[in-house]
C-alpha positions in Angstrom: 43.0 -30.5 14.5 45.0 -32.9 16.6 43.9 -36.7 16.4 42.5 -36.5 20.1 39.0 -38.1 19.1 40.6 -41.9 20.0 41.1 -40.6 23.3 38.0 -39.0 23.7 37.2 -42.5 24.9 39.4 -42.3 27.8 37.5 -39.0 29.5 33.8 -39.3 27.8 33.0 -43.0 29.1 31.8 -40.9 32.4 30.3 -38.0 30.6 26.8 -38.4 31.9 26.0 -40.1 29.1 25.3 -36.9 27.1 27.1 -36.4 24.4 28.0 -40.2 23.8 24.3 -40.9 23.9 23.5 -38.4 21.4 26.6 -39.6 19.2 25.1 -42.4 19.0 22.3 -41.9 17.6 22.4 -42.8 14.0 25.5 -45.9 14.7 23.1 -48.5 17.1 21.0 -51.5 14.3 17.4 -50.1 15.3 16.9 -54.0 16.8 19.1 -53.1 19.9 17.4 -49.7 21.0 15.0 -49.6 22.8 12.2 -47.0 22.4 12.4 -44.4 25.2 8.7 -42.7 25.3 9.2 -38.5 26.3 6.7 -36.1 25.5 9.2 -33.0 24.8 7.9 -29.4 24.6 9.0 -27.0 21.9 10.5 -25.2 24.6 12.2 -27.8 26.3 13.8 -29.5 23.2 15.0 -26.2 22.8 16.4 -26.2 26.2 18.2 -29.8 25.2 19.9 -28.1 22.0 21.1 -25.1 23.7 23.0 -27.6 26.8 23.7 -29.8 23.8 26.0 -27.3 22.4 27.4 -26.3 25.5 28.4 -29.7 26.1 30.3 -30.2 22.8 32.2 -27.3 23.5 32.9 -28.3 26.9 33.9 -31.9 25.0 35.9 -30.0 22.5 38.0 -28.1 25.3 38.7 -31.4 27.2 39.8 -33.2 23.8 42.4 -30.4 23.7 43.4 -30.7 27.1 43.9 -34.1 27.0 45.7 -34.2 23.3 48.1 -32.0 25.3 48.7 -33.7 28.3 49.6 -37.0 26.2 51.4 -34.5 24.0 53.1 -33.2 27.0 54.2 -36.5 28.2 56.1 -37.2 25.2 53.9 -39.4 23.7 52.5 -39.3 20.1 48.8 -39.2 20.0 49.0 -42.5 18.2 51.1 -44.5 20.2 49.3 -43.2 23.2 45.7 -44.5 21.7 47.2 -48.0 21.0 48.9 -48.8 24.5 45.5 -47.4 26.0 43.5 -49.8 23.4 45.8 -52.5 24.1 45.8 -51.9 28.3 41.6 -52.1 27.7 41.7 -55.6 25.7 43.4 -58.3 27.4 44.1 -60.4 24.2 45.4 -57.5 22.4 49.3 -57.5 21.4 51.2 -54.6 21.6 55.1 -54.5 22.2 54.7 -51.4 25.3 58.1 -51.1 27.4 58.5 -51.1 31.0 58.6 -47.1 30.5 55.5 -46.8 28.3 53.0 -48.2 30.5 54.5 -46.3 33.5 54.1 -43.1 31.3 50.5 -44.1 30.2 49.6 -44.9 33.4 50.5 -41.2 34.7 48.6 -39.8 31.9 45.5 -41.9 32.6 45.8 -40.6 36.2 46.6 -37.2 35.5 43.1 -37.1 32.3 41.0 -38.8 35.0 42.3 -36.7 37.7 40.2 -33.8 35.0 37.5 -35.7 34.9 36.1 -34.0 37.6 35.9 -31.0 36.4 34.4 -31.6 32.8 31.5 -33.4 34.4 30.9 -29.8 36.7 31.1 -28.2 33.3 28.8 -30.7 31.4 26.4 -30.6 34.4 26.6 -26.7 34.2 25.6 -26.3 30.8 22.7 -28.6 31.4 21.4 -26.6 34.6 22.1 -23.1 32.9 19.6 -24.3 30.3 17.0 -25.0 32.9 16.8 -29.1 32.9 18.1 -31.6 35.0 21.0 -34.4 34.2 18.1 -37.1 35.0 15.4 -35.4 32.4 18.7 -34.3 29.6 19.7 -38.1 29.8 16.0 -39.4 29.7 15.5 -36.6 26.2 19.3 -38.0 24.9 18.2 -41.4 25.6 14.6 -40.8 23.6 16.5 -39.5 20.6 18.3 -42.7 20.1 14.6 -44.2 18.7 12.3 -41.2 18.5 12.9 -40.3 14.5 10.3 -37.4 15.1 12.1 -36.3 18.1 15.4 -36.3 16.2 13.5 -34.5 13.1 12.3 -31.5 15.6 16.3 -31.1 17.3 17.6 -31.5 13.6 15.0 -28.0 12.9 15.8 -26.7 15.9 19.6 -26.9 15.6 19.8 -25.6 12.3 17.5 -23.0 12.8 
């Protein structure tokens, strides 16, 4: 497995909110959440697993693509994450030459020009389940808080 996850980042900051959202789950202090009320059917929840799934294989695929179009450039994975890191934090410093951030900057352009399509895919797997982006984000968003809600996908999931 390539290191692509640092870059994951880079494409997933627009990913509906899904998969981040769900990722985060178990990482926020309970203080900062706030509770999200859903009632969820059986059925439904089952709904949210199966697009769930979908969408991590539609996040896997785009990790890939993206690992190889840094890879492509000529860039190392790692050298790649820390110009990105450094062009997102204004007080970070990282030596980058003239012909690095003109290569990162195509390779931003060229992962956000895909951006497009990942979201068609992510929004895809959520309609082919039955649900809407609106109700999956408002079930993701629940999750975060709902310990009973995450107890029922956990059953579901490994079912």
């Amino acid at each position: 497995m390539i290191k692509s996850k640092k870059i994951a980042g880079l494409l997933f900051a627009f990913a509906l909110g899904t998969a981040g959202v769900f990722a985060q789950t178990q990482q926020l202090p309970q203080q900062q959440q706030q509770a999200v009320e859903v009632d969820v059917s059986d059925e439904e929840l089952s709904k949210f697993a199966d697009a769930y799934q979908m969408i991590r294989m539609v996040n896997q695929k785009a990790q890939q693509e993206m690992a190889k179009k840094v890879e492509d450039s000529g860039f190392d994975i790692q050298r790649f994450n820390e110009i990105h890191q450094a062009s997102l934090d204004p007080n970070a410093e990282v030596e980058v030459t003239e012909e690095e951030k003109t290569k990162h900057a195509e390779v931003v352009a060229e992962i956000e020009g895909m951006q497009g399509e990942f979201q068609k895919e992510m929004e895809s797997a959520i309609s082919e389940q039955g649900l809407d982006v609106q109700r999956y984000e408002k079930i993701a968003m629940a999750l975060q808080t709902d310990t009973e809600l995450q107890q029922r996908l956990q059953q579901l999931m490994q079912g």
